[in-house]
N, C-alpha and C positions, 0 to 999 in steps of 0.2 A: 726237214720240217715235219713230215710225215711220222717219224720216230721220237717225234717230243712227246714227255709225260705230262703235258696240258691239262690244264684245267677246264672241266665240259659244265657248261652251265646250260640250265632245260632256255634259257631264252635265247640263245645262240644258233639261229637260222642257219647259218653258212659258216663254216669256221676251217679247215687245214683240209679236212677229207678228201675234196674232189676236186682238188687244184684251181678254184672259183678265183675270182677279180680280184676280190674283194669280203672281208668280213662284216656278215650280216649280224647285228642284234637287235632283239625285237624289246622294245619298250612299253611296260606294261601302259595299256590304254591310250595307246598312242601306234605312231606309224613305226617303221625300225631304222639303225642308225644302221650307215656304210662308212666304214674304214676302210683306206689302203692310205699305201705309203712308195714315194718312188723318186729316184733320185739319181743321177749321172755323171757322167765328167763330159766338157765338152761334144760337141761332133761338129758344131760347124765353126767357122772363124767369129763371125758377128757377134758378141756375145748377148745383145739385145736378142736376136734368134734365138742362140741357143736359152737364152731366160724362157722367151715363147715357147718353144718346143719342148721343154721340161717339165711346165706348167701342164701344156695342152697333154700330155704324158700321163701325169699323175691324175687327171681329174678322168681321165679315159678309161678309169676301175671302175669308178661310181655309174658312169653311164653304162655300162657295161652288163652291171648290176640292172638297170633299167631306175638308178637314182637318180636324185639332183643333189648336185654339192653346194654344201650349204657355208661351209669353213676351214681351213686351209692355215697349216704351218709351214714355216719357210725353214728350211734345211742346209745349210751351206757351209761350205769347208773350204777356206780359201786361203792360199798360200801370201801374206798380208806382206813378207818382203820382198817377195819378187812379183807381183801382180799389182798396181795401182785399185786402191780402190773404189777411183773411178770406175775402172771397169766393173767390180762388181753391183756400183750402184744401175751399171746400162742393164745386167742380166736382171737384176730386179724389178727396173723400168718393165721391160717386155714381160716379165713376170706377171706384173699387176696389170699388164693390158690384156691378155687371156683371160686375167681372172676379172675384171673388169664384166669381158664379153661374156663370161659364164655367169657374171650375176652371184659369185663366190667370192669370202671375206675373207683377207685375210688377217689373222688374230692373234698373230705372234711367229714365234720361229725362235730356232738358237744356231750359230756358226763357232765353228772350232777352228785353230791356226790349222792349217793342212796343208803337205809339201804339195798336191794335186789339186785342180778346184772341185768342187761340187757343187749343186744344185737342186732343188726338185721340190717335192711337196709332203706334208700327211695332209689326207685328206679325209672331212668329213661330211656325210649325206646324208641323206634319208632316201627311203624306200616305201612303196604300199606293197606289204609281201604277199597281198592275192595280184602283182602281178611282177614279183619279182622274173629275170631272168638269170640261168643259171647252167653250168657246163653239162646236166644232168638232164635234163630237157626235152635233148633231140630225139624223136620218133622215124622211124622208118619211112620212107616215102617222101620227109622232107628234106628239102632243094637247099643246097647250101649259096648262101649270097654275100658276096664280102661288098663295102661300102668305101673301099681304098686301095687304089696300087700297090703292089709290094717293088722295093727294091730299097727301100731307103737306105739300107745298112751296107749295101755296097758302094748308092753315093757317097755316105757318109766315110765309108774308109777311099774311093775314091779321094775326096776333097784333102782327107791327110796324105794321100799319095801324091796330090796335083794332078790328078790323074780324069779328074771328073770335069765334065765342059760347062761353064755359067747358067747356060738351058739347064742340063741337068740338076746342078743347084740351087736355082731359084725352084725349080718343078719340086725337087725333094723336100723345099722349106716350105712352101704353099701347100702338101700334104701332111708334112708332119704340124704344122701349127694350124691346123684345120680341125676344130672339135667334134664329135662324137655326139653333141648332141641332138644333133635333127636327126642323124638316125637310130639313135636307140627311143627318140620320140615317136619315130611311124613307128619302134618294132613292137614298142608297148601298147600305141594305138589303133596294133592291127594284130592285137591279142599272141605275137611273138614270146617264145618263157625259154627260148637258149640263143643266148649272145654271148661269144667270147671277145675280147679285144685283140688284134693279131701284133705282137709287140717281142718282147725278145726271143721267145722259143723259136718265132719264124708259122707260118702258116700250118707246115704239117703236125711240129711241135704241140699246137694250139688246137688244133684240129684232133690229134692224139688223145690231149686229155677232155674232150667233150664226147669221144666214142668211148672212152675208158668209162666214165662218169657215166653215159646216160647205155652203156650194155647194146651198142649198135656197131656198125661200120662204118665209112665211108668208100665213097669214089671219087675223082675228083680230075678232073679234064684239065691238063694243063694248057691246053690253048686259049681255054677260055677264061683262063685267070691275067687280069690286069696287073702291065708295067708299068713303071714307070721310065723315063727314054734313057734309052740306049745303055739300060743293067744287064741283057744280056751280052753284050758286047766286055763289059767288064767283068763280067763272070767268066769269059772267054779267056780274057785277059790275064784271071787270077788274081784278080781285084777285090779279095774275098776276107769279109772281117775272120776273127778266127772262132768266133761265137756261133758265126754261120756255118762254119766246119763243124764245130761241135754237136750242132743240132744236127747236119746232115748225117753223122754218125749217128744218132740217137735213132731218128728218125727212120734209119735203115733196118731199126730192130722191129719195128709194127706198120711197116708200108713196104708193098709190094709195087714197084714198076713195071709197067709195060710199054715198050715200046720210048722209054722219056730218056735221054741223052743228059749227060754230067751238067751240063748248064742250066737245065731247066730243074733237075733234081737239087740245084744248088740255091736258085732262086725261091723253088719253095722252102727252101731251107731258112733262109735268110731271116738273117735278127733284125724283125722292124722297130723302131724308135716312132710309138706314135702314133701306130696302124690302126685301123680300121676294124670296124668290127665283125666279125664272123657269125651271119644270122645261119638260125635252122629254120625256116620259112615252109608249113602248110602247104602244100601242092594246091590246094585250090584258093589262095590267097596270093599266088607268087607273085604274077601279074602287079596285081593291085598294090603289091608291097613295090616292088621295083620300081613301078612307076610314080609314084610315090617318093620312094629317094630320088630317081631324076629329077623330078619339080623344085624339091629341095637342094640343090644342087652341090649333092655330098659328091666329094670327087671321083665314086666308082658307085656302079650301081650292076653286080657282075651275077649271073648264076652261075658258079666254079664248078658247083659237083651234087652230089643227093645223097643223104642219108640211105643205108640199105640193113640188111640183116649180115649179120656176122659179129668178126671183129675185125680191129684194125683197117687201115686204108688202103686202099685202091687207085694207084694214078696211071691215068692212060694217055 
């Protein structure tokens, strides 16, 4: 993406450079529009789930951005002789009930015959860009706070193996269809400007491109980063998408280990579908910010690690 010969227009806020959410445009005399787009093949059986989870997916850029989505096209690819299309009217049901909960429209969409199904979203928002947030952001000193478990992407290849326990698949569905927005509401309302979404690169992936971006480090305490039950056990296992390999190779090029054994280096590796979102939080706001998404009762409310001076990451 990075080597396209793109078009650069002077109202274009946020656009390919620094690996962002979502693309920002600014509207003259007006607030700016957020674009992303995002779309899947299954991960779970239910297909009403997976509608939710697709959904909750795609609008997870805009918040991210610190926008509100405002309108939404439907994306789908579905193979019409061999799939009832009942079913895909269930993944649309769950579909419009995230978008329902977001308070976002949907206002069309196009589907195509496809031997694989698809799913997902574009999405559009707005933003006030005196408080947009952005991968470029993060300052020295600040505490890094994710607002979600990681593990989904090993339930999710679990459930294709049989391999994952009911627990763990209800836990995986109740985080992945769980929106993003109360917390990038405290992050903005507590003057927050770097939020990532942690979603297929996997944490260190995602964490990578906001030290790239904003010319800093990390560190990053793997004890204190939330799971979700019993992914380490499946990482053990070898219960490992191959997306989550990919990143962990990636990821071995700008992070240094210490002391962190192949399972946990594999966990933060892992492709989240849905994740949560990776604040850079003020050291003397941290407090107040966490406890804050506790009340709101986002499903992780974790300090993982702090921004530092160098480059690259650090996990202990």
């Amino acid at each position: 993406m990075h080597e396209l010969d793109v078009t650069r227009h002077p109202s274009l806020l946020v656009g390919l450079d620094e690996a962002d959410d979502a693309g920002v445009y600014q509207l003259a005399g007006g607030p700016a529009l957020v674009q992303t787009v995002d779309f899947f093949t299954p991960i779970v059986d239910d297909p009403f789930d997976w509608g939710r989870i697709a959904v909750a997916n795609a609008l997870s850029d805009v918040y991210a951005m610190g926008g509100t989505p405002l309108t939404a096209l439907a994306i789908v690819g579905w193979p019409r002789d061999d799939l009832p299309l009942d079913m895909l009217a269930d993944v649309q049901r769950g579909g419009a009930a995230v978008l329902a909960e977001a308070n976002c429209t949907l206002v069309g969409g196009h589907s195509i015959d496809d031997r694989e199904p698809k799913y997902g979203l574009a999405v559009t928002g707005v933003v006030d860009p005196g408080v947009m947030m952005t991968n470029g952001a993060a300052r020295v000193g600040d505490q890094l706070v994710l607002t979600k478990p990681l593990g989904t992407g090993l339930i999710a290849t679990g459930i294709k193996r049989d391999k994952a326990t009911p627990e763990q698949t209800a836990a995986a569905i109740a985080v992945m269809t769980a929106l993003n927005r109360s917390a990038a509401e405290i992050a903005v309302a507590h003057g927050i400007r770097m939020a990532t979404d942690v979603t297929g690169f996997g944490l260190l992936g995602h964490l990578g491109e906001v030290v790239a971006a904003s010319g800093v480090g990390a560190r990053v305490d793997h004890r204190w980063v939330p799971l979700l039950p019993g992914v380490e056990e499946l990482a053990e296992a070898g219960v490992i998408p191959s997306g989550t390999g990919r990143n962990a190779d990636a990821a071995a090029e700008f992070t240094t280990f210490h002391g962190v054994d192949e399972v946990h280096r594999i966990i933060l590796a892992d492709a989240q579908t849905s994740g949560g979102l990776l604040l850079a939080v003020p050291a003397d706001r941290c407090v107040e910010v966490v406890s804050a998404l506790g009340e709101a009762d986002v499903p992780a409310a974790e300090v993982v690690g702090e921004i530092i001076e160098g480059t690259g990451i650090e996990v202990v």
